[in-house]
MARBA-3410 file (N, C-alpha, C, O; in Angstrom, 1 decimal):
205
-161.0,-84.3,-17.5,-162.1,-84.4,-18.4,-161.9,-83.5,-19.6,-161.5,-82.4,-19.2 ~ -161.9,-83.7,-20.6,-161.6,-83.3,-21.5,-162.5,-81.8,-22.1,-162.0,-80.7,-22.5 ~ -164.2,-82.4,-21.9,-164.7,-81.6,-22.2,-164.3,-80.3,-20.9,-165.2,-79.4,-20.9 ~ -163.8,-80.2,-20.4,-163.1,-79.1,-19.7,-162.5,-77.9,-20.4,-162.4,-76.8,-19.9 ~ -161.9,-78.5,-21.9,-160.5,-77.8,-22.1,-161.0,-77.3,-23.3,-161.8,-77.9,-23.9
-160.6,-76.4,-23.7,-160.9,-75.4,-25.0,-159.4,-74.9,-25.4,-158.5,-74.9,-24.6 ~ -159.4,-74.5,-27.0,-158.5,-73.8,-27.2,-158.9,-72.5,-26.9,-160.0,-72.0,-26.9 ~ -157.7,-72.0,-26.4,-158.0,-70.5,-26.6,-157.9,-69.5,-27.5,-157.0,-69.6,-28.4 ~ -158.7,-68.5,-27.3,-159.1,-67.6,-28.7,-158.2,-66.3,-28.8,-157.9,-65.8,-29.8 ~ -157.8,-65.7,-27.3,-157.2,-64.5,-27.3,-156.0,-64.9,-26.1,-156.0,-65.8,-25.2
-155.3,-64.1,-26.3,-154.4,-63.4,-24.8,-154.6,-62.4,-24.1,-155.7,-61.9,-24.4 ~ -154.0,-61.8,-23.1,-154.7,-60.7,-22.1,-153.2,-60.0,-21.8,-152.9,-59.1,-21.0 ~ -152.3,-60.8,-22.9,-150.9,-59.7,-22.4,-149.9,-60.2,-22.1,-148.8,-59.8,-22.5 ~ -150.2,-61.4,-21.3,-149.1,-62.4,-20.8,-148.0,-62.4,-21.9,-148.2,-62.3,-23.1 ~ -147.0,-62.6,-21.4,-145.7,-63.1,-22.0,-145.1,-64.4,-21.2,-145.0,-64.8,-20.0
-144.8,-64.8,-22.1,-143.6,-66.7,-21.7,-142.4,-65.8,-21.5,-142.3,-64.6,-21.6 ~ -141.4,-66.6,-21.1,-140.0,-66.6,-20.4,-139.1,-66.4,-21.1,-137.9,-66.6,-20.7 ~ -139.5,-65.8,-22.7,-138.7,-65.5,-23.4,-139.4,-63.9,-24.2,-139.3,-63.4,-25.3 ~ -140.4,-63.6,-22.6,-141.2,-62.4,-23.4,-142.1,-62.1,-24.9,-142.6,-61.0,-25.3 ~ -142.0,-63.4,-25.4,-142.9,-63.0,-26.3,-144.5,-63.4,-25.7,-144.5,-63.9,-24.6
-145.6,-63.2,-26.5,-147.0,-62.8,-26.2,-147.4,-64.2,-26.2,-147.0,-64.8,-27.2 ~ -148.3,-64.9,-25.3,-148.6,-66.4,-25.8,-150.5,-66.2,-25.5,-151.1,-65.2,-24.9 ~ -151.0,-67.4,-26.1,-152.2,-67.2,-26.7,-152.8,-67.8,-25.0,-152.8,-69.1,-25.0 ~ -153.1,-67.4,-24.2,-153.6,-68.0,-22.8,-153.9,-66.6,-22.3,-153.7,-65.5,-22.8 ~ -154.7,-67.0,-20.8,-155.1,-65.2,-20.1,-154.5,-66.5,-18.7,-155.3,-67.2,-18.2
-153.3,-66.6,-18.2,-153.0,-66.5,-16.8,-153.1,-65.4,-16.1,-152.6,-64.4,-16.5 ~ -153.9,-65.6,-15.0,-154.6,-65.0,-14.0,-156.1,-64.5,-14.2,-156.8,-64.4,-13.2 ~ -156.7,-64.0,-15.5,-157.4,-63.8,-15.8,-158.7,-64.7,-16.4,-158.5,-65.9,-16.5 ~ -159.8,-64.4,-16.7,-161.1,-65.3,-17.2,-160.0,-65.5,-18.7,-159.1,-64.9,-19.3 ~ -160.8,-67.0,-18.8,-160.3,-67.3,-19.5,-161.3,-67.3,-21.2,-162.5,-67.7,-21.2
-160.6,-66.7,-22.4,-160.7,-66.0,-23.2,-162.3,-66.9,-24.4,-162.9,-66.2,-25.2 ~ -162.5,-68.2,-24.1,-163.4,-68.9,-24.3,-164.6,-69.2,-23.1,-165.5,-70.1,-23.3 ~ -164.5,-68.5,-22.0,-165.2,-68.6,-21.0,-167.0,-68.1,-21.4,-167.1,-67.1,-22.1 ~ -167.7,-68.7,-21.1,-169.0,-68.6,-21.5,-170.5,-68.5,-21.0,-171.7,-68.7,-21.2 ~ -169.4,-68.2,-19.9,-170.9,-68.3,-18.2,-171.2,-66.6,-18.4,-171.4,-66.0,-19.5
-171.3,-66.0,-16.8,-171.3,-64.5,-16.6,-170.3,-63.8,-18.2,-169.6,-64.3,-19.0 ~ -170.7,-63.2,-18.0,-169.7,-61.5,-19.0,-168.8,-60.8,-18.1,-169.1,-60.5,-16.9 ~ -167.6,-60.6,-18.6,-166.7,-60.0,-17.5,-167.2,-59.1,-17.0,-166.6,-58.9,-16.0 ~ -168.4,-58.0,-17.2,-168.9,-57.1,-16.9,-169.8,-58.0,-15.3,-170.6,-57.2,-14.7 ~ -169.7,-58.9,-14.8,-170.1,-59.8,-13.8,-169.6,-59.3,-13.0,-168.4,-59.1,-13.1
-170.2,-58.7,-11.7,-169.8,-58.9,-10.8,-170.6,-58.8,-8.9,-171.7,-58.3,-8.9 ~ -170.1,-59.1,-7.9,-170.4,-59.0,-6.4,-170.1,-58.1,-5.8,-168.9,-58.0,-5.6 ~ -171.1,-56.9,-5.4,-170.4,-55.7,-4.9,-171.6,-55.2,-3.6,-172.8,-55.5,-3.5 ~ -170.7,-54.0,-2.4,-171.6,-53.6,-1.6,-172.3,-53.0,-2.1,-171.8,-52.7,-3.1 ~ -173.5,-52.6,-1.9,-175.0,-51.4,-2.4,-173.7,-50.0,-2.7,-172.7,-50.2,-2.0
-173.5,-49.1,-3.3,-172.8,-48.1,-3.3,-173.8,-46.9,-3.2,-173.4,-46.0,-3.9 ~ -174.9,-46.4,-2.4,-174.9,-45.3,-2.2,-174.8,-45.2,-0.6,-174.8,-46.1,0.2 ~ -174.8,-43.6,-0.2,-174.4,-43.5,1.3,-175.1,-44.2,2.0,-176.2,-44.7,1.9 ~ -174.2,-44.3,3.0,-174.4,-45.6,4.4,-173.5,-45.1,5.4,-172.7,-45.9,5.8 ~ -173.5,-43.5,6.0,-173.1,-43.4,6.7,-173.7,-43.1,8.4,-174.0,-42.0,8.8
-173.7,-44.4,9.3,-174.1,-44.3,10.3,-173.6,-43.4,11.4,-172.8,-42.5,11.4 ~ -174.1,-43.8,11.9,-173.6,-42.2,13.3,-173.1,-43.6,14.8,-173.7,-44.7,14.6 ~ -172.6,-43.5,15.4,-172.0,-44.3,16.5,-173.6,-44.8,17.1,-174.3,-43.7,17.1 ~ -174.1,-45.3,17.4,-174.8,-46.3,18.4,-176.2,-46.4,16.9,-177.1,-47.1,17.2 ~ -176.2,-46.0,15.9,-177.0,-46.5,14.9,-176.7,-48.2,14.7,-175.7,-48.9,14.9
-178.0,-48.6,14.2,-178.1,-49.7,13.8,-178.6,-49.6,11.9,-179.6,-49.1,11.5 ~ -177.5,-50.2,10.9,-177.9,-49.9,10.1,-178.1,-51.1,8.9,-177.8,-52.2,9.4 ~ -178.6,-51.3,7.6,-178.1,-52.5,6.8,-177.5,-52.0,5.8,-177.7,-50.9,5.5 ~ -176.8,-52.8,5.2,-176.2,-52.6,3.5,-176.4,-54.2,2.8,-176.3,-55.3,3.3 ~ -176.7,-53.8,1.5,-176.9,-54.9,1.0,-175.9,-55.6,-0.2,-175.2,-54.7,-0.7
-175.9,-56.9,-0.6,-174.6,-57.2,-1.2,-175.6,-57.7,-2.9,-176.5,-58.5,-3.2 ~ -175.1,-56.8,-3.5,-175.7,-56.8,-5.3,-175.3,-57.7,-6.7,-174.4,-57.0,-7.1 ~ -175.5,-58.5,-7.3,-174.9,-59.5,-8.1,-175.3,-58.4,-9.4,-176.3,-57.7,-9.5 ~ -174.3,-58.4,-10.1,-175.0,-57.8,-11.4,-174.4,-58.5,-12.8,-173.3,-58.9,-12.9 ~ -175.5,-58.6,-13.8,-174.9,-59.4,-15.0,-174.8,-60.8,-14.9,-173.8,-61.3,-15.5
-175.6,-61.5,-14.3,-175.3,-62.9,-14.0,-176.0,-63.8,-14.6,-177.2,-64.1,-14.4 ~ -175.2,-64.2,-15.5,-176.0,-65.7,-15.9,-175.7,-67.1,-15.3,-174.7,-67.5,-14.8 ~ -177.0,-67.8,-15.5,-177.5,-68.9,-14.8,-176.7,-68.9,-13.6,-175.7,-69.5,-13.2 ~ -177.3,-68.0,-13.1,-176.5,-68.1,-11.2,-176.7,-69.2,-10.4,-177.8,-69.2,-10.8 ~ -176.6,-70.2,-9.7,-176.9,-71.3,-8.8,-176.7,-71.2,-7.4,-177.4,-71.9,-6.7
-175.7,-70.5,-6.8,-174.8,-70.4,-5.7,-174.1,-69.3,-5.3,-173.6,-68.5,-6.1 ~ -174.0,-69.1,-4.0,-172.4,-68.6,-4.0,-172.6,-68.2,-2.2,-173.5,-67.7,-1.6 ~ -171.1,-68.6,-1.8,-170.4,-68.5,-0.6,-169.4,-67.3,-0.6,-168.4,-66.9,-1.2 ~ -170.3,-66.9,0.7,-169.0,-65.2,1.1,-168.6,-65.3,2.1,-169.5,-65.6,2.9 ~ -167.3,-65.2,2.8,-166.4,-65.0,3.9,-166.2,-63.6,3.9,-165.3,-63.2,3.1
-166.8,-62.6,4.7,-166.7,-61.1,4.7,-165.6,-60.7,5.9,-165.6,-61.3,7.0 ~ -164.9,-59.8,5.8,-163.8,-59.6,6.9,-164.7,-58.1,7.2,-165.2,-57.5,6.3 ~ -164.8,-57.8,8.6,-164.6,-56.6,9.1,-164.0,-56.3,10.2,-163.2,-57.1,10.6 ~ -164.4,-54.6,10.9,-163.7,-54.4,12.0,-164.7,-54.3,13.2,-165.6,-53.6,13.4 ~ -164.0,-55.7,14.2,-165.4,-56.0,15.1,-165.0,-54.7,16.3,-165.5,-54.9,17.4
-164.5,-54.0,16.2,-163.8,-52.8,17.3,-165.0,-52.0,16.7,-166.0,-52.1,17.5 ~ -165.1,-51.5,16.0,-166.3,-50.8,14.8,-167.4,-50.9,14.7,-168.1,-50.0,14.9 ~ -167.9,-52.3,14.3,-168.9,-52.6,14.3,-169.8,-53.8,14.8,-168.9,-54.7,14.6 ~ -170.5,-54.3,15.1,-171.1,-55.2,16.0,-172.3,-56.2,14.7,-173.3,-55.8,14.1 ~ -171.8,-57.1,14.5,-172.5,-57.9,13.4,-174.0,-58.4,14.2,-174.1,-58.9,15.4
-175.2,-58.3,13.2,-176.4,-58.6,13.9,-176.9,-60.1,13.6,-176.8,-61.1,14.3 ~ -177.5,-59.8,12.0,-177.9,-60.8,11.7,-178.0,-60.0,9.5,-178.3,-58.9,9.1 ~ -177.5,-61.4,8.8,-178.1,-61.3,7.6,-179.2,-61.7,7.0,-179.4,-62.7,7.8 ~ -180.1,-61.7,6.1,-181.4,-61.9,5.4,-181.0,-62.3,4.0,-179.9,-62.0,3.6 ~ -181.8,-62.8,3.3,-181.9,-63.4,2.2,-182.4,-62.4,1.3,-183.3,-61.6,1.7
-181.7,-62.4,-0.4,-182.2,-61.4,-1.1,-183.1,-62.3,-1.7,-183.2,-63.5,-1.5 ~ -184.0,-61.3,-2.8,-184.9,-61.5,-4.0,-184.0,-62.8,-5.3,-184.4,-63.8,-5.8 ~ -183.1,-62.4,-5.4,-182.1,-62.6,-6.6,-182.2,-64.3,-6.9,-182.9,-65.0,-7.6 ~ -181.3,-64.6,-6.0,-181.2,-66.4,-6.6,-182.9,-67.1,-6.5,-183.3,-67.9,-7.2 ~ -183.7,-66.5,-5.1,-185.2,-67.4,-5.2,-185.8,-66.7,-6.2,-187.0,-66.6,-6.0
-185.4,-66.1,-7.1,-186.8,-65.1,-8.0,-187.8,-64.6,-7.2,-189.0,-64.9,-7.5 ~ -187.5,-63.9,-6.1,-188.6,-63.6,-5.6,-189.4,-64.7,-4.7,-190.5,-64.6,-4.2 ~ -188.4,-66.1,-4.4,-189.1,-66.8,-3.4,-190.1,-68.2,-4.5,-190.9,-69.0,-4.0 ~ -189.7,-68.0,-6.0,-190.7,-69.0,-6.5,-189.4,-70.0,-7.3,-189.6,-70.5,-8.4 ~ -187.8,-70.1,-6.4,-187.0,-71.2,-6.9,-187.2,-71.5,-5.0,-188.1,-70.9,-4.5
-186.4,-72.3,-4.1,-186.4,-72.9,-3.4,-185.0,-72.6,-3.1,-184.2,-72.7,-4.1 ~ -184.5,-72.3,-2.0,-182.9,-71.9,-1.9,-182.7,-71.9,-0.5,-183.4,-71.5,0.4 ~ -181.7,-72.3,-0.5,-180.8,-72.8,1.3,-180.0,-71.6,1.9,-178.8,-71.6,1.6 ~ -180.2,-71.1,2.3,-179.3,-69.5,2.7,-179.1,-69.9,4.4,-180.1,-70.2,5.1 ~ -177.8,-69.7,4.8,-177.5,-69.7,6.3,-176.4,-68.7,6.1,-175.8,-68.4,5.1
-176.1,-67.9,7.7,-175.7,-67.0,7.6,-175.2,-67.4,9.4,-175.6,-68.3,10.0 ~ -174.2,-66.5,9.8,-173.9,-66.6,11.1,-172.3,-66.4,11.3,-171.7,-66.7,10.2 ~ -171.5,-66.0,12.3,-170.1,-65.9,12.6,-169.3,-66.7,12.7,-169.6,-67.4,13.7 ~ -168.1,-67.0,12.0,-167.4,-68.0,12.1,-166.7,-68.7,13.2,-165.6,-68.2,13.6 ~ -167.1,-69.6,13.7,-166.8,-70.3,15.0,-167.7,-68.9,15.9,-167.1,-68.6,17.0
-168.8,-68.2,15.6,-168.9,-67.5,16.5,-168.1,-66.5,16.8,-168.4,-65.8,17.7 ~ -167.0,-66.2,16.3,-166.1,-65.4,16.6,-166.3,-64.0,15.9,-166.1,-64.1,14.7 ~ -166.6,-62.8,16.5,-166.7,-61.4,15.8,-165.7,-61.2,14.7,-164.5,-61.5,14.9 ~ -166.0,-60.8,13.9,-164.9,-60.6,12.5,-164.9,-61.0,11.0,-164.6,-60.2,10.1 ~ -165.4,-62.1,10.9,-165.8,-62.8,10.0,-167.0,-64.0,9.6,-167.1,-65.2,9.8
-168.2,-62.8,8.7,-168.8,-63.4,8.3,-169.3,-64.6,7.2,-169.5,-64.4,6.0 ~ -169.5,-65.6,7.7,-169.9,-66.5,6.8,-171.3,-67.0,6.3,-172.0,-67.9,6.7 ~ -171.5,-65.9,5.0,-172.9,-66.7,4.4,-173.0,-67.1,3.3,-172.1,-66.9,2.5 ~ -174.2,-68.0,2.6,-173.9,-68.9,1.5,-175.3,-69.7,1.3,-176.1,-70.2,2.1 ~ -175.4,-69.5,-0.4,-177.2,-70.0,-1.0,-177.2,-70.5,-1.9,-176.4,-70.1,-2.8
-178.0,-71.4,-1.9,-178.1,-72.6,-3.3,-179.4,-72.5,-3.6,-180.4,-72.4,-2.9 ~ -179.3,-72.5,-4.7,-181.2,-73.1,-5.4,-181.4,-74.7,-5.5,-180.5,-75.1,-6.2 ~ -181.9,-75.2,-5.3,-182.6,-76.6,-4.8,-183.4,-77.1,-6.1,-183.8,-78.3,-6.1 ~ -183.5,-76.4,-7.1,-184.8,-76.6,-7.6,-183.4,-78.1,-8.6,-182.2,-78.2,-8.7 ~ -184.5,-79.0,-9.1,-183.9,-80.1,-9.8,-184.7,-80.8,-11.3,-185.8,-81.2,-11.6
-183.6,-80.6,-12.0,-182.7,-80.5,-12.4,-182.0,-78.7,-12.1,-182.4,-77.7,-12.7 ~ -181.5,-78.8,-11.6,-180.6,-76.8,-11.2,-180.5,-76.0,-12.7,-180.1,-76.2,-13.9 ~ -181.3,-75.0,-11.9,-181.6,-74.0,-13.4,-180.9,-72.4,-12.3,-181.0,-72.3,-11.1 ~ -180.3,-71.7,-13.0,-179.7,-70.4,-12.5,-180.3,-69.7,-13.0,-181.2,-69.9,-13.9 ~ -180.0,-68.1,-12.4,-180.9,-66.7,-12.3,-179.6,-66.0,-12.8,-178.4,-65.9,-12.5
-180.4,-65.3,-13.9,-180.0,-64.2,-14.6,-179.9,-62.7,-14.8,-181.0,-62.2,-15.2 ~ -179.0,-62.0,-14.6,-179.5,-61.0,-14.4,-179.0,-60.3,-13.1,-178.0,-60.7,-12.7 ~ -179.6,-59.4,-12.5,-179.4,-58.4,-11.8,-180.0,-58.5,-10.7,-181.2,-58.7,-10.9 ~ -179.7,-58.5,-9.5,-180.3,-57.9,-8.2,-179.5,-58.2,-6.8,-178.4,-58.5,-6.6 ~ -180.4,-58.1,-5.9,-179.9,-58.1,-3.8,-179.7,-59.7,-3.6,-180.7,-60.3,-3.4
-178.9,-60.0,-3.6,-178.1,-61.6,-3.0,-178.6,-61.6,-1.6,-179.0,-62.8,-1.2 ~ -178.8,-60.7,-0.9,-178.7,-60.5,0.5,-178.3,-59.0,1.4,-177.6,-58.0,1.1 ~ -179.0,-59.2,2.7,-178.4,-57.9,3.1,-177.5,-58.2,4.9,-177.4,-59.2,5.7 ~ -177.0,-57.0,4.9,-176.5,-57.4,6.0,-176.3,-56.5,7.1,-175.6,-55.5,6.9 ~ -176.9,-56.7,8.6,-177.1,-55.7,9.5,-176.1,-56.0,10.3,-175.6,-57.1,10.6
-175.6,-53.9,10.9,-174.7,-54.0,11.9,-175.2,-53.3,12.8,-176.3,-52.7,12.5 ~ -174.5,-53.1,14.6,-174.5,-51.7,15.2,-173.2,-51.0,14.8,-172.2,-51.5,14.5 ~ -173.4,-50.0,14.9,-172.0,-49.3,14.6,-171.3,-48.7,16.0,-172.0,-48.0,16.8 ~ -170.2,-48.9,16.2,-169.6,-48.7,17.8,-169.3,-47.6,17.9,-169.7,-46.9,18.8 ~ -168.5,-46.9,16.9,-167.7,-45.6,17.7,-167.4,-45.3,15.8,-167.2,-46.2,14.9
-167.5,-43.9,15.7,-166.4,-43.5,14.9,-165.5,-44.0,14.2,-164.7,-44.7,14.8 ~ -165.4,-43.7,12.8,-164.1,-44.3,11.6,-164.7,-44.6,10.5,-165.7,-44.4,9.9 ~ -163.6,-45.3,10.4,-163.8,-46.0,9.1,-163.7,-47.6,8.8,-162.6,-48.2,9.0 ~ -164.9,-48.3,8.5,-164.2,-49.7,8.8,-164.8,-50.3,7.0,-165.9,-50.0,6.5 ~ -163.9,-51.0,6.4,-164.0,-52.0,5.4,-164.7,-52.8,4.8,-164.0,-52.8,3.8
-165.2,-53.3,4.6,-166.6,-55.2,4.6,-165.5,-55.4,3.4,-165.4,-54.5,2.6 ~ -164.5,-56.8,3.2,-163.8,-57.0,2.3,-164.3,-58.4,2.4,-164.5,-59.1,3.4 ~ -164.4,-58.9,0.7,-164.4,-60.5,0.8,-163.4,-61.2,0.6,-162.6,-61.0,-0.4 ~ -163.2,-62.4,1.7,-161.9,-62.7,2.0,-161.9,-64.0,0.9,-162.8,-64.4,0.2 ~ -160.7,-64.5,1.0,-160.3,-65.6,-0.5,-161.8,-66.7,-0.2,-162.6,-66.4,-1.1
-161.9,-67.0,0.1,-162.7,-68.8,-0.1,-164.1,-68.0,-0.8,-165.1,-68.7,-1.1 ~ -164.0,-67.0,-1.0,-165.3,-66.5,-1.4,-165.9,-66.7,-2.9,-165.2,-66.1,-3.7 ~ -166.9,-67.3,-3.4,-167.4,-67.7,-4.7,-168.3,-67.2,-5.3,-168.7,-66.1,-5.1 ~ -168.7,-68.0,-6.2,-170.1,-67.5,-7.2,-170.3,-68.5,-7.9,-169.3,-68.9,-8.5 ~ -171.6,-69.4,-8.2,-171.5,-70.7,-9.1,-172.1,-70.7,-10.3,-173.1,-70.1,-9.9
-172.2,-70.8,-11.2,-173.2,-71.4,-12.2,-173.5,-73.0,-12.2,-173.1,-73.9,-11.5 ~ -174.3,-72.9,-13.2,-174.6,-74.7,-13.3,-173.5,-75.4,-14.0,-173.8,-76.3,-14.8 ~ -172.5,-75.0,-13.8,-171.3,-75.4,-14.7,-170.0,-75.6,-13.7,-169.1,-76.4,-13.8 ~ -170.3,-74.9,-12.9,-169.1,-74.5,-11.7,-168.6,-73.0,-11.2,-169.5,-72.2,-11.3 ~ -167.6,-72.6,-10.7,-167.3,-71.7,-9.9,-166.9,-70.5,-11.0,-165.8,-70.7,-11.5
-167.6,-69.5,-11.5,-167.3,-68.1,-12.2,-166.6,-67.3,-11.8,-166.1,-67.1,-10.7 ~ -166.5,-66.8,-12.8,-164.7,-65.6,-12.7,-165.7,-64.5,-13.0,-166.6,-64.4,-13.9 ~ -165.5,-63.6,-12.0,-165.9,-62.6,-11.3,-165.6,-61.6,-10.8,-164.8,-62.1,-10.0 ~ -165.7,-60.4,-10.5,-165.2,-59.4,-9.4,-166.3,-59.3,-8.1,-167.5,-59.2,-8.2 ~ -165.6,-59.3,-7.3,-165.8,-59.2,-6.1,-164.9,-57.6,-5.5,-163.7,-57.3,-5.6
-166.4,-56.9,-4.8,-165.9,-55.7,-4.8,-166.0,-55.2,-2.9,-167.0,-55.6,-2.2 ~ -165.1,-54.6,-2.5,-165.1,-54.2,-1.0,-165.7,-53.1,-0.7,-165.7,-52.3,-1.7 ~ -166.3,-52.7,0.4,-167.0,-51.3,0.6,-166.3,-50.9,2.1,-166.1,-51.7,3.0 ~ -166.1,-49.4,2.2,-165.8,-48.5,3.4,-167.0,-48.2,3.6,-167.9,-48.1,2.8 ~ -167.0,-48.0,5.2,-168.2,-47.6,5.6,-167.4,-46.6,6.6,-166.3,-46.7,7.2
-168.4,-45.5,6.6,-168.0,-44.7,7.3,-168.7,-44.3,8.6,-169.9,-44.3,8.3 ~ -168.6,-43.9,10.2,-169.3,-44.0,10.8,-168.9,-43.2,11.8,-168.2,-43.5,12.7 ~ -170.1,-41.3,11.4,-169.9,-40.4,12.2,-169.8,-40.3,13.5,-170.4,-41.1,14.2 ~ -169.2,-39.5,14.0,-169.3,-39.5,15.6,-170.7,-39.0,16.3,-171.4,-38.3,15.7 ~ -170.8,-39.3,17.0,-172.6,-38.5,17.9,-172.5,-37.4,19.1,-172.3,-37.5,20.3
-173.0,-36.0,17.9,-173.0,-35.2,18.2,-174.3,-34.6,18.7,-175.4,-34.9,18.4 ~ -173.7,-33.6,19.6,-175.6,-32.8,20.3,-175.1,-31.7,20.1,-173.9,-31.4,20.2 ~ -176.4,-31.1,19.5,-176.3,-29.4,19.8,-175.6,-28.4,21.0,-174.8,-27.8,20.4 ~ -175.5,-28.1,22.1,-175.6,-27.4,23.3,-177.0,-26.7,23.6,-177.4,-25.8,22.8 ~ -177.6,-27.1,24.9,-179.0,-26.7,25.2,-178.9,-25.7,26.3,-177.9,-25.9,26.9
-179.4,-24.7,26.8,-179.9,-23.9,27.8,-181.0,-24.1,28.5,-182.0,-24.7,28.1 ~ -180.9,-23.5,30.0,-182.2,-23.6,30.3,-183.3,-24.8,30.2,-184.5,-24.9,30.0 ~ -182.1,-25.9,30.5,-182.8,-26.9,31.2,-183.4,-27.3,32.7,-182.8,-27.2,33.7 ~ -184.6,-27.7,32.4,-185.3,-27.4,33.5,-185.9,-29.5,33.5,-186.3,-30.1,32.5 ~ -185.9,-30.2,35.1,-186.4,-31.3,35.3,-187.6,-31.0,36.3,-187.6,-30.2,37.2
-188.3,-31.8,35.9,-189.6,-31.6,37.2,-190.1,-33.1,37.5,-189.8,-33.9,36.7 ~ -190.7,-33.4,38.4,-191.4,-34.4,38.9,-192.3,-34.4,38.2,-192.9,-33.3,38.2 ~ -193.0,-35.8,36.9,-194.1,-35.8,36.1,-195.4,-36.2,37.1,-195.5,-36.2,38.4 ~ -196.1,-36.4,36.5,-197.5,-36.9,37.2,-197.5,-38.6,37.1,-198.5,-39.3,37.5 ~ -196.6,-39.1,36.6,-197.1,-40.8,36.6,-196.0,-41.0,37.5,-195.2,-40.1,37.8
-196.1,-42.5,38.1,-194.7,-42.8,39.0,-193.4,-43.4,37.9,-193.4,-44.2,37.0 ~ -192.1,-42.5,38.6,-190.8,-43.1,37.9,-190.9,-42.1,37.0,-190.2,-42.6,36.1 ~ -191.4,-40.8,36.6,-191.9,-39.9,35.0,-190.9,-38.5,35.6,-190.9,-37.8,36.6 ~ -190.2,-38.5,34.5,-189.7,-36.9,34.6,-189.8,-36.1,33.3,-189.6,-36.5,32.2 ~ -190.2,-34.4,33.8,-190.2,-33.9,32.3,-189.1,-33.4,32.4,-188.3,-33.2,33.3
-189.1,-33.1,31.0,-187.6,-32.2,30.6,-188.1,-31.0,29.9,-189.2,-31.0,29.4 ~ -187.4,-29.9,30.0,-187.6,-29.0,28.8,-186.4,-27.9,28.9,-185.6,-27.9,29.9 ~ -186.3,-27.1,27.7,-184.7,-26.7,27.5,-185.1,-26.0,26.5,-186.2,-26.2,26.1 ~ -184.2,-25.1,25.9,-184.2,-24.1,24.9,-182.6,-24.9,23.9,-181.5,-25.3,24.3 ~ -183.0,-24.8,22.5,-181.9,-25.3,22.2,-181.3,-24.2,21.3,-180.2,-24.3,20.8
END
């Protein structure tokens, strides 16, 4: 289709096979691109999210700079040794708050711990996209044991406009997840409570 094709305006560096500079951006957005702003992008929430081993916690996934948004499909890799995937929720962002209409499913691939697959469309017709900034979605784990584990988005992963699939960054988050520690107590003392099956406790810590 023709209306596809634009001249291009800039380069990004590339050199042809004879090293000189040619007017194209291979690998990069391309230099007449007119959707999102390279300043676009899919990233984890960035402030602390450090759980402790048997917490249950969420992090949420943030679009920022987006014009006419319509879509978009994430394949998330983690470490299921680490962490225990629960369930994800729908952000504010693509429904405006619930007043466009949008299809969000979420769930493990083939069921299999490791990789998550979620993905939302706006319904509304003729398709109008969301601009701007906010929570795509969130996403709850348990956390198993101590470390350090990743949330990376794996290749098949997107972002649409009403035009088609945007060039974008897509950003990974470490999560870190302390070990579970107790003080040391003294002078613990158990007694038989007053209800049946009831024990008290008490201790000096």
């Amino acid at each position: 289709d023709s209306a596809n094709w634009a001249t291009a305006t800039s380069g990004n560096g590339a050199t042809g096979q004879l090293g000189s500079a040619i007017l194209g951006t291979p690998g990069s957005q391309n230099s007449v691109y007119a959707g999102s702003g390279s300043s676009a992008e899919v990233a984890f929430e960035t402030f602390s999210v450090n759980p402790v081993e048997g917490d249950t916690f969420t992090i949420a996934i943030n679009a920022t700079d987006m014009v006419d948004m319509t879509s978009y499909g994430f394949d998330i890799l983690y470490d299921a040794t680490m962490l225990t995937y629960i369930s994800s929720s729908e952000g504010a962002f693509l429904s405006e708050s619930s007043t466009v209409a949008t299809s969000f499913n979420e769930g493990l691939e083939n069921d299999n711990p490791g990789k998550i697959v979620i993905g939302n469309s706006r319904l509304d017709v003729p398709q109008t996209g969301a601009s701007g900034s906010g929570e795509l979605c969130t996403l709850t784990f348990t956390a198993l044991q101590s470390g350090t584990s990743t949330l990376v988005f794996d290749t098949p992963s997107f972002v649409s406009d009403t035009s088609g699939d945007l060039s974008i960054t897509l950003d990974s988050r470490m999560i870190t997840v302390d070990a579970q520690n107790a003080d040391p107590v003294t002078n613990l003392n158990i007694t038989e409570g007053t209800n049946r099956y009831e024990l008290d406790l008490s201790w000096d810590a």
